[in-house]
Short mmCIF file of the C-alpha atoms (twelve columns), coordinates in Angstrom:
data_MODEL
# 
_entry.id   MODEL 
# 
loop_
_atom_site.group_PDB 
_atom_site.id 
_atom_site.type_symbol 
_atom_site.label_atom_id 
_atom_site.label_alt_id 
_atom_site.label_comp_id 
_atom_site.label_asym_id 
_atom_site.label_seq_id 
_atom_site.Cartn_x 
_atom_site.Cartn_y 
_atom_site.Cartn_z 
_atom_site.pdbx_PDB_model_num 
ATOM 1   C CA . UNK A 1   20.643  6.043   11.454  1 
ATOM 2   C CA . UNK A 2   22.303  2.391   10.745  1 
ATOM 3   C CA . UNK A 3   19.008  0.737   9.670   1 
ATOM 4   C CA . UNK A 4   16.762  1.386   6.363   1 
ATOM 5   C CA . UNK A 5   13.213  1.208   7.769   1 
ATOM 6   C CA . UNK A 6   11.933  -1.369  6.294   1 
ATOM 7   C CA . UNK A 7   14.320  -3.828  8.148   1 
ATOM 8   C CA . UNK A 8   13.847  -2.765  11.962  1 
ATOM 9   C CA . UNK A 9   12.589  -5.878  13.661  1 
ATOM 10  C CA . UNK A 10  8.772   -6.219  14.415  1 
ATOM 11  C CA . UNK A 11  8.916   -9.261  16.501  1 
ATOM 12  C CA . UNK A 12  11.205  -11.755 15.393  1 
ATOM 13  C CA . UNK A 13  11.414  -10.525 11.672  1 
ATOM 14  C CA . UNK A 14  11.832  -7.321  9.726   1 
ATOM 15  C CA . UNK A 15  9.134   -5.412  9.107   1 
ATOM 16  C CA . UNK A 16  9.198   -6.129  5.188   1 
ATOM 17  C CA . UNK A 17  10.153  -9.873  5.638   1 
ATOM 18  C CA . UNK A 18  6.664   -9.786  7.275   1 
ATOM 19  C CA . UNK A 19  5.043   -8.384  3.625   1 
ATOM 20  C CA . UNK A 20  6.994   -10.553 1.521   1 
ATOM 21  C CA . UNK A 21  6.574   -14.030 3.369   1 
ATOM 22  C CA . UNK A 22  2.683   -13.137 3.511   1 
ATOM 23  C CA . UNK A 23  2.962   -12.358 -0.870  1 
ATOM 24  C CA . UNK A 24  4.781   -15.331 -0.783  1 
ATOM 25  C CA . UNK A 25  1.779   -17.605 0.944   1 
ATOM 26  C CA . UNK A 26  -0.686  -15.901 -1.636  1 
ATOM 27  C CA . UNK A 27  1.398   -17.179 -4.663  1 
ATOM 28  C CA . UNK A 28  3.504   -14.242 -5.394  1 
ATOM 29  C CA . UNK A 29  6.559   -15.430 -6.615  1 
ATOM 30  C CA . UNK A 30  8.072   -12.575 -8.342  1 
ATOM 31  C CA . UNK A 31  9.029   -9.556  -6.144  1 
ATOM 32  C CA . UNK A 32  11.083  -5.918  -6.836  1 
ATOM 33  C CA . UNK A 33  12.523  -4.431  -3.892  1 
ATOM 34  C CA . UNK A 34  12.776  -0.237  -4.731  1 
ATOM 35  C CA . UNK A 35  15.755  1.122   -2.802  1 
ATOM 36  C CA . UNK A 36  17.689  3.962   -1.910  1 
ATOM 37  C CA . UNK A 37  18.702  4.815   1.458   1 
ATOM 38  C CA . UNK A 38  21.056  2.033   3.200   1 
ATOM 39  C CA . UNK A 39  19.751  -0.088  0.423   1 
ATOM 40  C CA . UNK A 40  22.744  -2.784  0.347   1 
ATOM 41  C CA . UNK A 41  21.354  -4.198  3.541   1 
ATOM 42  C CA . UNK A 42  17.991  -5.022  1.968   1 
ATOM 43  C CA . UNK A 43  20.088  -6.636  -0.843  1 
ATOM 44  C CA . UNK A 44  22.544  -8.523  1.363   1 
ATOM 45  C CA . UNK A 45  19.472  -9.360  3.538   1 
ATOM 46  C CA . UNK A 46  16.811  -11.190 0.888   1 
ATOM 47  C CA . UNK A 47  19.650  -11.810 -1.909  1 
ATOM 48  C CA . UNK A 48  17.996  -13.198 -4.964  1 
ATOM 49  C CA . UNK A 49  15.004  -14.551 -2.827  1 
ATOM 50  C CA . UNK A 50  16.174  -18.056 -3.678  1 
ATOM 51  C CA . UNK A 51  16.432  -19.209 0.393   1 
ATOM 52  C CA . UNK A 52  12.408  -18.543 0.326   1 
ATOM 53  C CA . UNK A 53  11.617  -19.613 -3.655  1 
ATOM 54  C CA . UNK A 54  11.495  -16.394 -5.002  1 
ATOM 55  C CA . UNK A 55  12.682  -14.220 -7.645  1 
ATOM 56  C CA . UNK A 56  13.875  -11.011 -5.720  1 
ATOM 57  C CA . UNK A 57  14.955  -7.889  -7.989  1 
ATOM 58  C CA . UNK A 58  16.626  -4.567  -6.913  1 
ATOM 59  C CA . UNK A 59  15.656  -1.255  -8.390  1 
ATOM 60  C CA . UNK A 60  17.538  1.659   -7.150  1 
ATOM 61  C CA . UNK A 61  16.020  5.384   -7.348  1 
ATOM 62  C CA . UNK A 62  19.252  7.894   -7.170  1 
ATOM 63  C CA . UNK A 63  16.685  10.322  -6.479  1 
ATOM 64  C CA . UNK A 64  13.240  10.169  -5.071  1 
ATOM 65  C CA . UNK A 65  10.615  8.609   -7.574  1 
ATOM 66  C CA . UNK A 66  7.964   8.709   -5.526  1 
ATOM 67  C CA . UNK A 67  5.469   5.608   -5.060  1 
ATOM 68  C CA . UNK A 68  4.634   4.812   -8.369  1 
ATOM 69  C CA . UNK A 69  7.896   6.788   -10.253 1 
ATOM 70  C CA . UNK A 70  10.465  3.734   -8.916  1 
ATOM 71  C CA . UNK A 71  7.743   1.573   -11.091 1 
ATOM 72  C CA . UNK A 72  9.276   2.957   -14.424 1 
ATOM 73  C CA . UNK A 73  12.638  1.250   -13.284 1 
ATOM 74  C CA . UNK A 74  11.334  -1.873  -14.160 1 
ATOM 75  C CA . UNK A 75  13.233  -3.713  -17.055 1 
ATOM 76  C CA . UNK A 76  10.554  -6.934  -17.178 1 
ATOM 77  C CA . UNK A 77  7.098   -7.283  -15.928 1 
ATOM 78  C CA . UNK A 78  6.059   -10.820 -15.887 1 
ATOM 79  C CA . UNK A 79  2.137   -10.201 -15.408 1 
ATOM 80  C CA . UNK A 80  -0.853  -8.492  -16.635 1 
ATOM 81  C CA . UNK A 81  -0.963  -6.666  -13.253 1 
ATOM 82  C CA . UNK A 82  1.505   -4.852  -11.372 1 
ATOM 83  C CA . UNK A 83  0.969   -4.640  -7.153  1 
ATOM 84  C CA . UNK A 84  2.800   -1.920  -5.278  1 
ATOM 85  C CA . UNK A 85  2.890   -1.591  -1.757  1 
ATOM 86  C CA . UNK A 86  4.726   0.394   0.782   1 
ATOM 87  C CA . UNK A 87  7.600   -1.735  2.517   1 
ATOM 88  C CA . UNK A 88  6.804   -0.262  6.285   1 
ATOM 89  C CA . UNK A 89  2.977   -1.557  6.642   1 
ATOM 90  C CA . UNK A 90  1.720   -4.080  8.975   1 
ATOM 91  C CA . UNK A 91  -1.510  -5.883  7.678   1 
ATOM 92  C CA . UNK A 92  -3.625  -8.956  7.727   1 
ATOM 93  C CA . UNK A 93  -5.194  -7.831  4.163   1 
ATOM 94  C CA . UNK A 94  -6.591  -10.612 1.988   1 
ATOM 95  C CA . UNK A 95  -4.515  -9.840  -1.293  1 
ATOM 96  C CA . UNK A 96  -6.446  -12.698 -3.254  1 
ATOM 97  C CA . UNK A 97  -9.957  -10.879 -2.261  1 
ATOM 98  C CA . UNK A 98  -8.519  -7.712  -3.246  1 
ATOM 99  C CA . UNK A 99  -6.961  -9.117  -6.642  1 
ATOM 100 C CA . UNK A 100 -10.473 -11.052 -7.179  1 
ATOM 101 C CA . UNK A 101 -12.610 -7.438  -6.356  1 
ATOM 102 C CA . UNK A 102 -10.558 -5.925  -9.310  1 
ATOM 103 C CA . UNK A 103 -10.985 -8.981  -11.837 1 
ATOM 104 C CA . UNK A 104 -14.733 -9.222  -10.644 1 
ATOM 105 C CA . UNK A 105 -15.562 -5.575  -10.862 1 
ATOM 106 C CA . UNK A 106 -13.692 -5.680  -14.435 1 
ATOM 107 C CA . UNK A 107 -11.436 -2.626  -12.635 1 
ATOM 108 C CA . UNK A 108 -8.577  -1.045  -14.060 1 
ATOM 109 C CA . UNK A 109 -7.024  -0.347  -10.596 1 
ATOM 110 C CA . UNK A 110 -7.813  -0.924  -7.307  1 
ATOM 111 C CA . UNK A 111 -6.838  0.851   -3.577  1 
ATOM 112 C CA . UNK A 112 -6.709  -0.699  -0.285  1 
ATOM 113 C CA . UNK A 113 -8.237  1.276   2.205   1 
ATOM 114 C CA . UNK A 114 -8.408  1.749   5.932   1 
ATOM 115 C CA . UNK A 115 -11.843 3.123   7.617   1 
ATOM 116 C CA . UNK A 116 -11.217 6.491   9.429   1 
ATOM 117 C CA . UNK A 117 -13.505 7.343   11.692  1 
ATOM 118 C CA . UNK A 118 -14.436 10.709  12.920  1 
ATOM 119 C CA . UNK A 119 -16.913 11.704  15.779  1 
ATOM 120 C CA . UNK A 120 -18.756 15.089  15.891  1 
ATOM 121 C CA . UNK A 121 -19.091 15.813  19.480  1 
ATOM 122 C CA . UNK A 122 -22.185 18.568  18.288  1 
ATOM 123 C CA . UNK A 123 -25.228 18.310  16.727  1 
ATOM 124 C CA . UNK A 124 -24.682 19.000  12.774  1 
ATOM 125 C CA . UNK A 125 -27.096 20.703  11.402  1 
ATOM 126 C CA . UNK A 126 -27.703 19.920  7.402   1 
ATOM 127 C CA . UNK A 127 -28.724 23.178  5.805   1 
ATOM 128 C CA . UNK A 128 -29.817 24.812  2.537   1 
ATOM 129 C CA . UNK A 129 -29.340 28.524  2.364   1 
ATOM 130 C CA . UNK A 130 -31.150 29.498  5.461   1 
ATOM 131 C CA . UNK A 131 -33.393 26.555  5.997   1 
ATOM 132 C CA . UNK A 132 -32.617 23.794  8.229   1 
ATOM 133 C CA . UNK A 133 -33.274 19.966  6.827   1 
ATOM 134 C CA . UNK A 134 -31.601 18.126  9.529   1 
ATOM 135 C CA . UNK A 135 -30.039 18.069  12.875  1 
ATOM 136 C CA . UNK A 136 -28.030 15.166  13.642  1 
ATOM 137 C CA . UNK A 137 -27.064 14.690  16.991  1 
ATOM 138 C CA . UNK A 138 -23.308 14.026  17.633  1 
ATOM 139 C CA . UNK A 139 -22.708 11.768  14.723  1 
ATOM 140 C CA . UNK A 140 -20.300 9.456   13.455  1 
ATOM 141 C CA . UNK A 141 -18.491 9.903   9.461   1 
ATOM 142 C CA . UNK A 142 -16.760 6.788   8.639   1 
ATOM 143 C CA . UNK A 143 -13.842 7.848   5.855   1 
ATOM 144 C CA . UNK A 144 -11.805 5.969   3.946   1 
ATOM 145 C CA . UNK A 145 -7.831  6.438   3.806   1 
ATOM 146 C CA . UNK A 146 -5.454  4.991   1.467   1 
ATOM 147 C CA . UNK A 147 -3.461  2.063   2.578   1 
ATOM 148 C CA . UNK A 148 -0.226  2.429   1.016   1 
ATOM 149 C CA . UNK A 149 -1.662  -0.995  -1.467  1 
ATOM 150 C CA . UNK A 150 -2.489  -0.888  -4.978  1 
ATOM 151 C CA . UNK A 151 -2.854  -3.335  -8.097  1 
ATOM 152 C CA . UNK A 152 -3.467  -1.906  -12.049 1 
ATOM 153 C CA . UNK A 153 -2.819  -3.294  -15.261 1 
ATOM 154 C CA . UNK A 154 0.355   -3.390  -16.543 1 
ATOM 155 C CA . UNK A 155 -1.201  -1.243  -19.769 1 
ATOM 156 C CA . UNK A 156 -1.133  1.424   -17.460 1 
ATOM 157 C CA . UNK A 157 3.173   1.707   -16.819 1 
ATOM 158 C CA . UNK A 158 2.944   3.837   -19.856 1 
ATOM 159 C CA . UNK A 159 1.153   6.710   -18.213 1 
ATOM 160 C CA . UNK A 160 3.885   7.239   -15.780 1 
ATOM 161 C CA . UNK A 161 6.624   9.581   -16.386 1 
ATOM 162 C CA . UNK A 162 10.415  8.136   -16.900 1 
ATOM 163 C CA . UNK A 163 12.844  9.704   -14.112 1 
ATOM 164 C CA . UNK A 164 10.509  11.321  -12.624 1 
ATOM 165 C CA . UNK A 165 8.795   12.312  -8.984  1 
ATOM 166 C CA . UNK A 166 5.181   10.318  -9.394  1 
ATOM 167 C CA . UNK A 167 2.956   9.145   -6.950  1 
ATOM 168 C CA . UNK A 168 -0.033  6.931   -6.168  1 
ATOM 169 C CA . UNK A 169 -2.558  10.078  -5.833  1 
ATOM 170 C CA . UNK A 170 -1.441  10.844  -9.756  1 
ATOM 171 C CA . UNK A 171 -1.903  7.717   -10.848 1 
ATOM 172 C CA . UNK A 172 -5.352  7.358   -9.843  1 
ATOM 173 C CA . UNK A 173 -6.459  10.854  -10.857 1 
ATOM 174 C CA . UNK A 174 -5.039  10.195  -13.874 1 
ATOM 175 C CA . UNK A 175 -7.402  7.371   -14.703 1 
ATOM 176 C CA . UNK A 176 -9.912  9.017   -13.389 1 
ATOM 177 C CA . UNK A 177 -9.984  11.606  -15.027 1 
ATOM 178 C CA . UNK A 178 -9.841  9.126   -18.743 1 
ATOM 179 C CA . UNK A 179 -12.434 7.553   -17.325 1 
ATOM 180 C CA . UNK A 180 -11.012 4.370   -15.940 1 
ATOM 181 C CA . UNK A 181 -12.622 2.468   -13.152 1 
ATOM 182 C CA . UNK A 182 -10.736 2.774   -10.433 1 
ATOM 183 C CA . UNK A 183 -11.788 1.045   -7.469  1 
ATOM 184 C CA . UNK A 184 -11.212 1.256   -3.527  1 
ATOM 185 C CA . UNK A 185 -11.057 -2.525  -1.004  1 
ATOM 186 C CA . UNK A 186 -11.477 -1.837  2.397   1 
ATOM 187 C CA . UNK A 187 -9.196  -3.496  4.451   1 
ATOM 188 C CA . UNK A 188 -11.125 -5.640  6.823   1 
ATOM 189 C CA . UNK A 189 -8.798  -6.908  9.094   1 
ATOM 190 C CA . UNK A 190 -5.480  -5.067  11.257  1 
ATOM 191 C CA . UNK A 191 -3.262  -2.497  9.214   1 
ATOM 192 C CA . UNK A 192 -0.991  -0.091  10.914  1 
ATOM 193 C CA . UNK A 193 1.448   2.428   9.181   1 
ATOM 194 C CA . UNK A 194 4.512   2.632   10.877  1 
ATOM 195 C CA . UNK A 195 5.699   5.970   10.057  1 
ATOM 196 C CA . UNK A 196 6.144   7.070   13.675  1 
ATOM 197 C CA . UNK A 197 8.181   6.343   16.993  1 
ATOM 198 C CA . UNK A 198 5.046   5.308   18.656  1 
ATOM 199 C CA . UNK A 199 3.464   3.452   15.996  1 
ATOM 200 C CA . UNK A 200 6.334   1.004   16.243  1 
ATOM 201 C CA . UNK A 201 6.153   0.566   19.718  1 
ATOM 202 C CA . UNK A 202 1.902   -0.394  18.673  1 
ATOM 203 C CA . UNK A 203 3.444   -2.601  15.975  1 
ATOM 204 C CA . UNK A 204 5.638   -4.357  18.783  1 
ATOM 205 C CA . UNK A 205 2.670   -5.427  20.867  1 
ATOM 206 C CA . UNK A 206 0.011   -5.839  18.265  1 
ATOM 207 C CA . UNK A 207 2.648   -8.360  16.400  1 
ATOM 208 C CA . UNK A 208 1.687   -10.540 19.089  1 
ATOM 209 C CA . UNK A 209 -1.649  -10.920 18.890  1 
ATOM 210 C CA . UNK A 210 -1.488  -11.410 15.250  1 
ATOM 211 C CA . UNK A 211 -1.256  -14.439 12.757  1 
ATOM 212 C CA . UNK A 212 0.644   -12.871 9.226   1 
# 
């Protein structure tokens, strides 16, 4: 109630002073805090960034944007790419690898993702009309989810609406569908969401065990 997410302690920082000190060790120097709720405590907490060398900004949504709608807010962009992530995650992720997969891959945008795995505790049975092809017994689907981490070209700003609710998922159907490559990194090491009561208890233990 007295707290914006983002800056309940995870160990002995805030969750998002974890993000920002780990951009900060890949050579991101130039980072925009989106904020609405309690957001004068994220502001009287980082300040202009200058205590850790960096260039902090403030956007403020008066209404929800969604993920990629507080984006538009923007007044100056200072690269050819533009990363957005969500302020509550916990991860180890490589952000050079991911920034190098894009470049390599000549992408247009590019997803973190998390492996989701799902076990069938049946045989599946494959079918076509009435005939069977396959039975596989009790089986294992790995899927992919998206990890709240993304990186396009800055080209790309103009396809999202002024002042208006937009998220990720739009985004990326809407280069998909001109065409656009638009590709997915899994994340290979930890990454927790904390979106939930118990997931920040997880976060409080894992935190330990980890080296961000």
């Amino acid at each position: 109630e007295n707290t914006p997410k983002p800056l309940l302690p995870v160990g002995d920082k805030p969750i998002i002073e974890h993000n920002i000190d780990r951009l900060k060790d890949y050579g991101i120097s130039n980072i925009t805090l989106s904020i609405n709720y309690l957001g004068e405590q994220l502001v009287s907490y980082f300040g202009d960034g200058s205590q850790k060398d960096l260039n902090i900004r403030y956007v403020e949504e008066t209404r929800p944007l969604g993920t990629m709608g507080s984006v538009t807010l923007l007044d100056e962009v200072y690269n050819d790419y533009i990363l957005v992530m969500n302020s509550d995650l916990l991860t180890t992720i490589d952000f050079e690898s991911l920034f190098k997969d894009l470049i390599e891959k000549e992408g247009d945008m590019i997803i973190a993702t998390t492996p989701y795995k799902v076990k069938v505790p049946y045989g599946v049975i494959e079918t076509s009309g009435d005939e069977i092809l396959q039975l596989t017994e009790k089986p294992t689907y790995t899927y992919y989810s998206n990890a709240g981490i993304y990186i396009f070209k800055k080209e790309y700003l103009e396809r999202i609406p002024k002042n208006q609710h937009f998220n990720a998922n739009e985004l990326m159907e809407l280069l998909i569908a001109e065409k656009k490559r638009v590709l997915h990194f899994p994340i290979l090491g930890y990454w927790l969401d904390i979106g939930k009561p118990n997931d920040y208890e997880k976060a409080q233990t894992d935190i330990k065990h980890l080296q961000l």
